[in-house]
N, C-alpha and C positions, 0 to 999 in steps of 0.2 A: 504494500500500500504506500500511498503516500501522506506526506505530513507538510506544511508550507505554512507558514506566519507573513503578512503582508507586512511592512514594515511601515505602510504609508496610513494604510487604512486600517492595521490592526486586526484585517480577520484573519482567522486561522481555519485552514481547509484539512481534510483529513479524509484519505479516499484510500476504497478497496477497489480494484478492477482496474480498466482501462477507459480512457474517451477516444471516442473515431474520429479525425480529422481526416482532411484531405489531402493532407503527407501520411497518415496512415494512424493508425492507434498508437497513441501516447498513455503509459504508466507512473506511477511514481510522484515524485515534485514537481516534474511537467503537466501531470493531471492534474494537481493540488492546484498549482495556477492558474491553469484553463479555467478552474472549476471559479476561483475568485474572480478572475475576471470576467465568468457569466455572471454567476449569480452571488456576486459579493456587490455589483452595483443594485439590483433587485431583489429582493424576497421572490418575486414569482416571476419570475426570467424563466421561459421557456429551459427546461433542461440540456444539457449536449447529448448527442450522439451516444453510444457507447453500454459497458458492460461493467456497471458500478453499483456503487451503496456509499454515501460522502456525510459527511456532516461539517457545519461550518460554522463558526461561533465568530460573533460582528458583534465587538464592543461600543460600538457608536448608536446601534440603536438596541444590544444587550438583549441579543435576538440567537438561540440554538437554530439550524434547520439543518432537519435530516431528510437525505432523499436517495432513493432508489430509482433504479435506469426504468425507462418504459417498457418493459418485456419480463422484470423482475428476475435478470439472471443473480442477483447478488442481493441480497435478502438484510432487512434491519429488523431486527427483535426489539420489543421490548418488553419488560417485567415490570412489576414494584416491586421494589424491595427497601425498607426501613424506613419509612413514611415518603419515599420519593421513588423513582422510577430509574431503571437502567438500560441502557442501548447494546447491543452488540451484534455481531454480525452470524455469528452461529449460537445457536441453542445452549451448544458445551458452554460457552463464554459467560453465558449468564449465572449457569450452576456454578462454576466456576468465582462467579461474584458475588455467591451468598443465596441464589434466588434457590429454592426448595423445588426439587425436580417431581414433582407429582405428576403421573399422568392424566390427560386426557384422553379418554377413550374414544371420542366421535374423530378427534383429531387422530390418532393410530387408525381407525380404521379407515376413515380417507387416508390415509396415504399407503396402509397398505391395499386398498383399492383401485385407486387412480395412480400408482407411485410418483407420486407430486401431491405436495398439500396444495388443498382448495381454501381460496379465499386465505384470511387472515387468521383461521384456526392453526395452532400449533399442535406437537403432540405433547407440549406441556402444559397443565391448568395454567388458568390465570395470565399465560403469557399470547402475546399475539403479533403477527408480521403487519409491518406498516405497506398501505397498500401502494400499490407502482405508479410512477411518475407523480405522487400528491405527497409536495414538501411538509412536511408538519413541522410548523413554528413553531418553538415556545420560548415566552417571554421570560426574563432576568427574575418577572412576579407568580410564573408559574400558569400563564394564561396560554392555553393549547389553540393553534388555528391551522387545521387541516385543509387542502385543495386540492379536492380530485380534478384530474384533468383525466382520465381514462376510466372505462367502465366496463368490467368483463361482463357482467351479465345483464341481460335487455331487460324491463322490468315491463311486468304483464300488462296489457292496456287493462284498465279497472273497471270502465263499463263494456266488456264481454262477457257471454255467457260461455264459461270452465265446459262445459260439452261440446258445445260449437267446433269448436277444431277437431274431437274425437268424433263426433258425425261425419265430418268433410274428411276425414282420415277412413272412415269406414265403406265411405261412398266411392272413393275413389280406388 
């Protein structure tokens, strides 16, 4: 991963993966920069390119944002744990920082069904993945502000009738 402190403007970027440019995917402190000079001028600057999971702490306006690539190759956790909350990028890292490995069962059994977790369930309680391409902000005061920009599943139109499709499914 990479790790960068801006010296001018004080954010500090922190990336796992890589960004795709047009010379090719860049890793490391060259992605840590990319990554401030998207979205260190914006909170909600379109994302780059790329196969990431970043987090970027902006002392001027004492702003966290974590964010994950559009396709969700590189995944962000988080827990509570001791009256506050912890990030990390695999599951182990969290048990690892104290969080209580309990399973959840709905979450085991998606994944060993689909072999990929659905949605934001984990196979541990209480902990859950933050969803793809929507930065979640949080303030220096603890105030959370989510933005999905992508949505895997359609959501039902509300005035049809739940049969309707199973008739025109059985008709055809």
């Amino acid at each position: 991963g990479g790790l960068l402190a801006d010296p001018g403007s004080g954010v500090v970027a922190a990336i796992d993966g890589e960004l795709f440019t047009d010379n090719g995917p860049v890793g490391g402190r060259a992605a840590a920069a990319l990554l401030i000079r998207t979205l260190g001028e914006s909170e909600l600057a379109e994302p780059p390119e790329g196969r990431f999971a970043a987090a970027l702490w902006d002392p001027r306006r004492e702003t966290l944002s974590l964010i994950t690539d559009r396709y969700r190759r590189r995944h962000i956790y988080r827990a509570p744990l001791r009256g506050g909350q912890v990030f990390a990028g695999e599951l182990k890292a969290l048990v690892s920082a104290g969080v209580r490995p309990e399973i959840d069962h709905q979450g085991w059994a998606e994944l060993l069904a689909f072999e990929h977790l659905v949605g934001e369930r984990t196979p541990l309680a209480g902990d859950e993945r933050l969803p793809t391409a929507a930065p979640l902000i949080i303030s220096a005061g603890g105030q959370e502000r989510l933005t999905q920009r992508y949505r895997s599943r359609l959501d039902t139109a509300h005035d049809t009738d739940e049969h309707e499709p199973v008739a025109e499914i059985a008709a055809l």
